[in-house]
C-alpha positions as CSV (number, residue, x, y, z in Angstrom):
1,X,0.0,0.0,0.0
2,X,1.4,3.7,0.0
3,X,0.9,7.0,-1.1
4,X,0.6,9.7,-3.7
5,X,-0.1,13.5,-4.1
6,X,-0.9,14.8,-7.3
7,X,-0.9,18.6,-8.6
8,X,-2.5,20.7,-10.5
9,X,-1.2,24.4,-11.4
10,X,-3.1,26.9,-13.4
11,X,-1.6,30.6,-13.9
12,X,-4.1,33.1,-12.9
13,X,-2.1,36.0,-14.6
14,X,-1.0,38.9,-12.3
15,X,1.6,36.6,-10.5
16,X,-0.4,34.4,-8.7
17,X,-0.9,30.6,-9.6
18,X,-3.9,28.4,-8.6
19,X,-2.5,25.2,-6.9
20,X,-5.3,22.2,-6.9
21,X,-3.6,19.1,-4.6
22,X,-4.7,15.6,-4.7
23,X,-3.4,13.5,-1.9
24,X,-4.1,10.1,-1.6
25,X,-3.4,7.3,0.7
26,X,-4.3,3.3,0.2
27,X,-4.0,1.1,3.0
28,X,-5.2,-2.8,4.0
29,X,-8.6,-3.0,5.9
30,X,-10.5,-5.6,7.6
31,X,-10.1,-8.3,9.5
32,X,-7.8,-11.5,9.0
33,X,-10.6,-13.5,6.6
34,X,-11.6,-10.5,4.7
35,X,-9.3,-8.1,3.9
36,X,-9.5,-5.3,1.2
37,X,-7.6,-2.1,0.2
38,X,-9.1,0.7,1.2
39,X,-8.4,4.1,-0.2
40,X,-8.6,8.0,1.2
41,X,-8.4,11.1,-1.1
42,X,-9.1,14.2,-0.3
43,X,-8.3,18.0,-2.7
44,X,-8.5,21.5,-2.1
45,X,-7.0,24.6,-3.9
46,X,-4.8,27.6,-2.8
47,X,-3.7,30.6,-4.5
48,X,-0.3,31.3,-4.3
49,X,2.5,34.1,-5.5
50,X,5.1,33.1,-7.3
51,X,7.9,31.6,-5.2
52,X,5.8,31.0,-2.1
53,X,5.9,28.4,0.2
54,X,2.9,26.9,1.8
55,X,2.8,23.7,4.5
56,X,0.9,21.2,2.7
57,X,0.9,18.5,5.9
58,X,3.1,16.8,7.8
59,X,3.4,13.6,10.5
60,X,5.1,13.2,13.8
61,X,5.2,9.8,15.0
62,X,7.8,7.2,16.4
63,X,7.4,4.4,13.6
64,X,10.5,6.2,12.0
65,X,11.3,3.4,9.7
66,X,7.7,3.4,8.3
67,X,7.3,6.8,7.4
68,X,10.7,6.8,5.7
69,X,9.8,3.5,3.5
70,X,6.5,5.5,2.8
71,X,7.9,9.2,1.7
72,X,12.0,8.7,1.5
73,X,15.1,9.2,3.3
74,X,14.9,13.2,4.1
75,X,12.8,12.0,7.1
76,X,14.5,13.9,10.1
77,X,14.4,13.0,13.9
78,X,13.8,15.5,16.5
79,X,15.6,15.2,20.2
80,X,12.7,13.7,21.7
81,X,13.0,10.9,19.4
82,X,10.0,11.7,17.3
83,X,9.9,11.1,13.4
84,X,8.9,14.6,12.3
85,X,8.2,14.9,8.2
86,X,7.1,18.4,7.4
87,X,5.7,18.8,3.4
88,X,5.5,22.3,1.4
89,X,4.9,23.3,-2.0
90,X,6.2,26.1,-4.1
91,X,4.7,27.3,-7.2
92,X,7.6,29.8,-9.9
93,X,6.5,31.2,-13.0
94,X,8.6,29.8,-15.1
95,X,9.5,32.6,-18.7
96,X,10.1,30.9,-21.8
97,X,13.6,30.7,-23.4
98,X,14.2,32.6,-26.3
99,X,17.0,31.9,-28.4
100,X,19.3,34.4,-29.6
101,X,20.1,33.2,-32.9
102,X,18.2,32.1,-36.1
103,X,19.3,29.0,-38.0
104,X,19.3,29.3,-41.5
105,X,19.7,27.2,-44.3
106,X,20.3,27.3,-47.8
107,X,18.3,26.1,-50.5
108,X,19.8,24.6,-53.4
């Protein structure tokens, strides 16, 4: 079972980017004769500026090892012990590139 977060950006015009997020989580359910996966999703949109952050989510919990199978080694431990992963997004406007010069070919 595991994880997965999509996104969606849409430029608003005047610097600012619509960010739609689609997070979902699938896990095993049920008891030891019937067991099915079960899934959770959940979306919601925010407006953001280009090059802002925003804190998406995040988990603290001491099944370290679980959480770093799940979303990858830059899991990071607090001094309590804890498993602390913290998530953020950033939305740029990105220009186009231009190209200085023309190719041209002959024609024979």
């Amino acid at each position: 079972m595991g994880s997965s977060l999509q996104i969606l950006p849409r430029y608003l015009g005047n610097n600012l980017i619509e960010v739609e997020v689609f997070p979902q989580v699938s896990y095993l359910d049920g008891n030891r004769r019937k067991r099915y996966v079960k899934f959770e999703r959940i979306s919601t949109k925010v407006i953001l500026r280009s090059g802002q952050k925003m804190n998406i989510g995040g988990v603290i919990n001491k099944q370290k090892d679980f959480y770093t199978n799940l979303f990858g080694p830059d899991f990071i431990s607090d001094k309590t012990g804890n498993s602390i992963l913290d998530m953020t997004i950033s939305a740029e406007i990105m220009k186009p590139i231009h190209h200085a010069k023309t190719l041209r070919t002959k024609a024979n």
